[in-house]
C-alpha positions in Angstrom: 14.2 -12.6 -59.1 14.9 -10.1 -56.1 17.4 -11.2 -54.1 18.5 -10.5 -50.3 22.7 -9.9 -50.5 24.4 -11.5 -47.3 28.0 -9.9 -47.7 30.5 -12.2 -45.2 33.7 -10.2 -44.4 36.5 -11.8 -42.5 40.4 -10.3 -42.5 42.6 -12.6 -40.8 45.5 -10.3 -40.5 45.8 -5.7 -41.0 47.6 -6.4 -43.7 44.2 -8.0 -45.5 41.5 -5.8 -44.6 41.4 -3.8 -48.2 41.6 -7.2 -49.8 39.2 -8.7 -47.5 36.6 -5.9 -48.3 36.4 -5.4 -52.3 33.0 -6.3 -52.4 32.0 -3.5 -50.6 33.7 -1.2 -52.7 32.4 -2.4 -55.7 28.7 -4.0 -54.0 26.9 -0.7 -56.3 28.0 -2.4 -59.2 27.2 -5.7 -58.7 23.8 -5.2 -56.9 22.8 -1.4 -57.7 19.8 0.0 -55.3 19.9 -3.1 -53.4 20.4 -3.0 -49.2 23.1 -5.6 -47.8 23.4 -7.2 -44.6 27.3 -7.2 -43.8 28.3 -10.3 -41.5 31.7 -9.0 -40.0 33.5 -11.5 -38.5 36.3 -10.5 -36.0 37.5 -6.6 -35.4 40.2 -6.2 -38.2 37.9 -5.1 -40.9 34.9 -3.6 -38.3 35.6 -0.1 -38.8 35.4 -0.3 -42.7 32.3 -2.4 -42.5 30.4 -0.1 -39.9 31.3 2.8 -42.0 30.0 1.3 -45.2 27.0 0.2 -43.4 26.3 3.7 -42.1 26.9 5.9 -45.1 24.7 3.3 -47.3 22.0 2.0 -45.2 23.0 -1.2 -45.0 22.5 -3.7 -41.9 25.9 -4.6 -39.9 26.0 -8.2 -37.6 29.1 -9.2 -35.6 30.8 -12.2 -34.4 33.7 -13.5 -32.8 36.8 -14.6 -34.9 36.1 -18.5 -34.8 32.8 -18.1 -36.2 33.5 -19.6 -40.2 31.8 -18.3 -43.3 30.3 -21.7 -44.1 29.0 -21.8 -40.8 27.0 -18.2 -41.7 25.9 -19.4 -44.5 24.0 -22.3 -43.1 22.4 -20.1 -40.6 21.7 -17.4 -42.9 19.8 -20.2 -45.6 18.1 -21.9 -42.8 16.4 -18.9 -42.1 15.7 -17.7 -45.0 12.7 -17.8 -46.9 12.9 -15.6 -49.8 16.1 -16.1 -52.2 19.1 -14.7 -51.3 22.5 -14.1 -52.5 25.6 -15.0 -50.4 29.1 -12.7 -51.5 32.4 -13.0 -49.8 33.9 -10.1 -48.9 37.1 -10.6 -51.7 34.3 -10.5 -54.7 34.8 -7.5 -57.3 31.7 -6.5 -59.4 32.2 -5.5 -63.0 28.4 -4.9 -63.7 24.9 -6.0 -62.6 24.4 -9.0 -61.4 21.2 -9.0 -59.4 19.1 -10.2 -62.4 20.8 -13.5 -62.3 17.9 -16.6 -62.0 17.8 -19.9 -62.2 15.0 -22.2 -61.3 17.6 -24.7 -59.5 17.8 -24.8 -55.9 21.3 -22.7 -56.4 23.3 -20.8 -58.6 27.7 -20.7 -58.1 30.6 -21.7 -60.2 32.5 -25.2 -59.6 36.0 -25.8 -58.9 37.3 -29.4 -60.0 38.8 -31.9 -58.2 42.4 -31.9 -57.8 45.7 -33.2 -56.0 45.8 -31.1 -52.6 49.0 -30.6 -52.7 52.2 -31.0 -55.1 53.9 -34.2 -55.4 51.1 -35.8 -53.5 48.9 -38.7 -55.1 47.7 -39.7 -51.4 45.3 -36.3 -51.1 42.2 -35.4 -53.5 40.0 -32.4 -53.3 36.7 -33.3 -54.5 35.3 -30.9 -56.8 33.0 -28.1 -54.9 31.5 -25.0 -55.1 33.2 -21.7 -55.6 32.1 -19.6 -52.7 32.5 -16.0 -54.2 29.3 -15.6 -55.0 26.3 -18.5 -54.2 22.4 -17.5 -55.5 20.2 -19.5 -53.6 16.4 -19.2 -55.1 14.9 -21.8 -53.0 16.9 -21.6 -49.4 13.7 -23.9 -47.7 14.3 -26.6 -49.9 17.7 -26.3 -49.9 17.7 -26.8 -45.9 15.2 -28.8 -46.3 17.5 -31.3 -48.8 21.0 -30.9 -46.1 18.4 -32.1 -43.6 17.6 -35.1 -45.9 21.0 -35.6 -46.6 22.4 -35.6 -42.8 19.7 -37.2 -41.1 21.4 -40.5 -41.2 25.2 -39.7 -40.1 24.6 -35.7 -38.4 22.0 -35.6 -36.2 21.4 -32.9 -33.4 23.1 -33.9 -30.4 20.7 -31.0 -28.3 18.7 -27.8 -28.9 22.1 -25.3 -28.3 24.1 -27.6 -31.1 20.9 -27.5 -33.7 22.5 -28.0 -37.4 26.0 -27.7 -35.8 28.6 -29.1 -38.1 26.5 -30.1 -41.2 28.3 -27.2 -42.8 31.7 -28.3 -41.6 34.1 -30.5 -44.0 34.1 -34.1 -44.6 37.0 -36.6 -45.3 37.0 -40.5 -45.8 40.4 -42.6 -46.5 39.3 -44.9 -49.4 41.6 -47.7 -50.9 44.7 -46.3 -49.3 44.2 -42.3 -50.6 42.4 -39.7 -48.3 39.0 -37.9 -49.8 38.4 -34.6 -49.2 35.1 -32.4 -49.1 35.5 -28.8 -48.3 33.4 -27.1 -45.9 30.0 -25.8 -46.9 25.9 -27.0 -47.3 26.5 -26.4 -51.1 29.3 -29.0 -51.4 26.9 -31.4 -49.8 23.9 -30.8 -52.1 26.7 -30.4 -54.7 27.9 -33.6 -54.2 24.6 -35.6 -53.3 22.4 -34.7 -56.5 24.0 -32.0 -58.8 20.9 -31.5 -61.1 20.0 -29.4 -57.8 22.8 -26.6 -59.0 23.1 -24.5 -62.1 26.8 -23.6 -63.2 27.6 -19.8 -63.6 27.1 -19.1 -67.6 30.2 -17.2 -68.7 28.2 -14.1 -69.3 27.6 -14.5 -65.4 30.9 -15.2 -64.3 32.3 -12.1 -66.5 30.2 -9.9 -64.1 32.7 -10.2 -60.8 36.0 -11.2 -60.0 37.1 -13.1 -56.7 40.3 -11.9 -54.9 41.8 -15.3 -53.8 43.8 -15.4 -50.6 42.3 -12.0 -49.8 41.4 -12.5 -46.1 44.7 -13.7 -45.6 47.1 -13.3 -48.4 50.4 -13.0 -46.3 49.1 -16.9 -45.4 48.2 -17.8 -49.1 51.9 -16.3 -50.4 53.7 -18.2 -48.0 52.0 -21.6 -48.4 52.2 -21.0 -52.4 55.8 -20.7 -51.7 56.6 -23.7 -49.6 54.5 -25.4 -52.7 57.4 -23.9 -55.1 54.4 -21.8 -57.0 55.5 -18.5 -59.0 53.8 -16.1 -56.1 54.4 -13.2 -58.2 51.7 -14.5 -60.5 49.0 -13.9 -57.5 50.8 -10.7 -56.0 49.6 -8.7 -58.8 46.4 -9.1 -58.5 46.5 -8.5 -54.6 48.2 -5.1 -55.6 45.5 -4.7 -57.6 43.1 -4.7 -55.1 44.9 -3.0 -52.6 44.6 0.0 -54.1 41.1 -0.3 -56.0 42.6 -1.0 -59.4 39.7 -3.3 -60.4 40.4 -3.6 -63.9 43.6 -5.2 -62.9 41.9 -7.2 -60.9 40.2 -9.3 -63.8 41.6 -12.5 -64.2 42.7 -13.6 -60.9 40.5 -16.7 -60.8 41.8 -17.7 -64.6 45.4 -17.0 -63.1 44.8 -19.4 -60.2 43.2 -22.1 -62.0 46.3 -21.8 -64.5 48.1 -21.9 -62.0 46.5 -25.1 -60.4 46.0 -26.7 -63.6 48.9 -29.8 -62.9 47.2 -31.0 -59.9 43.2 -30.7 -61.8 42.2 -34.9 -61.8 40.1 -35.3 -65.2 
C-alpha cells in the first residue's frame, strides 16, 4: 500500500521544539524515499520545519497556534482520497514502516480506559486511539462513516463552519461519574464500530517510538508532579530526545503505560 505521510508538528514552548520534531529527524527511517507534507502549527518549531522541508523536498503548510492536530487530521482525511499516513511530530522511527496495510478503514495502537486523574473515581477516559502514528487506507469511507455517525447530534451550522467540531472531544455525566472522549474522528469510529480499526501488531509497534509530552514537556512534568508521579521516570527519555539519542528513546510508551497502570479500568 503507498501511502501519503501528513507529519503535524506543534511546540508549545522553545524549550520543546527538538522534542516536538523527532519525527523529522528520524522520518528516513520510518518512510524511506517517501515525500512528507509537514503541517507546522505556530512559529516555535518553523525554522526547523522549513529547513527540513527545503533540504528534502518535502511540502511545508502553516497555521496559527489555535489550530489543533485533531482538527488537521479531519481536514487532511476529508480530503483525501488515496491512503495516507498521519505522524505526530514526537514519533521516532526504528525502521520501515511504510509497508504497513490493513484492509480496515484504519490502522493505530489503543490506549485503555482509565481514571483521569489520581484519587479520582468521578473521571474516566474512555479508551482511544494513540495518535503517534494513524494509517488510514480508506480516508472516503472513513469521512464518509464520521458523517454517518454525526448526522444526528453535529450538523453544519453554515458553509464557513463545514465539519467544525466533529473532531473535537465529547463528555457525558452518566449515573453520577463524568465520561470522557478525547478529541479526534478516530476515537469516534473507534468508539461507534471497532471492527472498522486494526490494532498495531507488535512487530509494527517495534518500528517507532512516541515522545510523550514532547510538544510541551515543561507542561507534562509539572502536571505529573502535582499528580505525585516519579517525573524522573519520563525525563529520561526527554533527554533522550533532546539530543538525538534514539536508542534511549525506546521504551517511553512502555514507561508511561507502567506508569499509568493504577488508574487503567479492566
Amino acid at each position: 500500500m503507498d501511502w501519503l505521510p501528513h507529519i503535524v508538528v506543534k511546540a508549545d514552548d522553545d524549550a520543546s521544539v527538538k522534542t516536538a520534531t523527532t519525527a523529522l529527524r528520524t522520518f528516513d527511517t520510518g518512510f524511506p524515499g517517501h515525500k512528507a507534507t509537514v503541517h507546522c502549527i505556530g512559529a516555535r518549531a518553523h525554522t526547523v520545519c522549513k529547513d527540513w522541508c527545503t533540504a528534502g523536498g518535502h511540502t511545508l503548510l502553516e497555521y496559527q497556534p489555535s489550530v489543533r492536530q485533531s482538527q488537521l487530521h479531519y481536514a487532511i482525511v476529508k480530503g483525501s482520497r488515496l491512503p495516507v499516513v498521519l505522524i505526530r511530530g514526537t514519533a521516532v522511527f526504528y525502521d520501515d514502516i511504510s509497508d504497513y496495510s490493513t484492509t480496515k478503514l484504519f490502522g493505530a495502537e489503543v490506549f485503555p480506559k482509565r481514571y483521569t486523574q489520581p484519587g479520582n473515581d468521578k473521571l474516566i477516559t474512555l479508551a482511544g486511539i494513540e495518535k503517534t502514528v494513524v494509517f488510514v487506507a480508506q480516508p472516503m469511507k472513513l469521512s464518509a462513516k464520521v458523517e454517518e455517525v454525526t448526522k444526528h447530534y453535529q450538523k453544519d451550522v453554515a458553509k464557513e463552519a463545514k465539519g467544525s467540531k466533529k473532531w473535537d472531544c465529547q463528555a457525558v455525566i452518566i449515573d453520577g461519574k463524568m465520561y470522557y472522549q478525547e478529541s479526534g474522528i478516530f476515537n469516534l469510529v473507534y468508539q461507534w464500530d471497532k471492527s472498522l480499526f486494526t490494532n498495531f501488531s507488535k512487530k509494527t509497534s517495534a518500528k517507532f517510538e512516541s515522545v510523550f509530552g514532547g510538544n510541551n514537556y515543561t507542561e507534562m512534568v509539572r502536571r505529573l508532579e502535582e499528580y505525585g508521579y516519579d517525573t524522573d521516570i519520563l525525563l529520561k527519555y526527554i533527554n533522550a530526545a533532546l539530543n538525538d539519542n534514539w536508542k534511549g528513546v525506546k521504551g517511553c510508551r512502555k514507561a508511561y503505560l507502567d506508569m499509568i497502570k493504577g488508574l487503567v479500568i479492566k
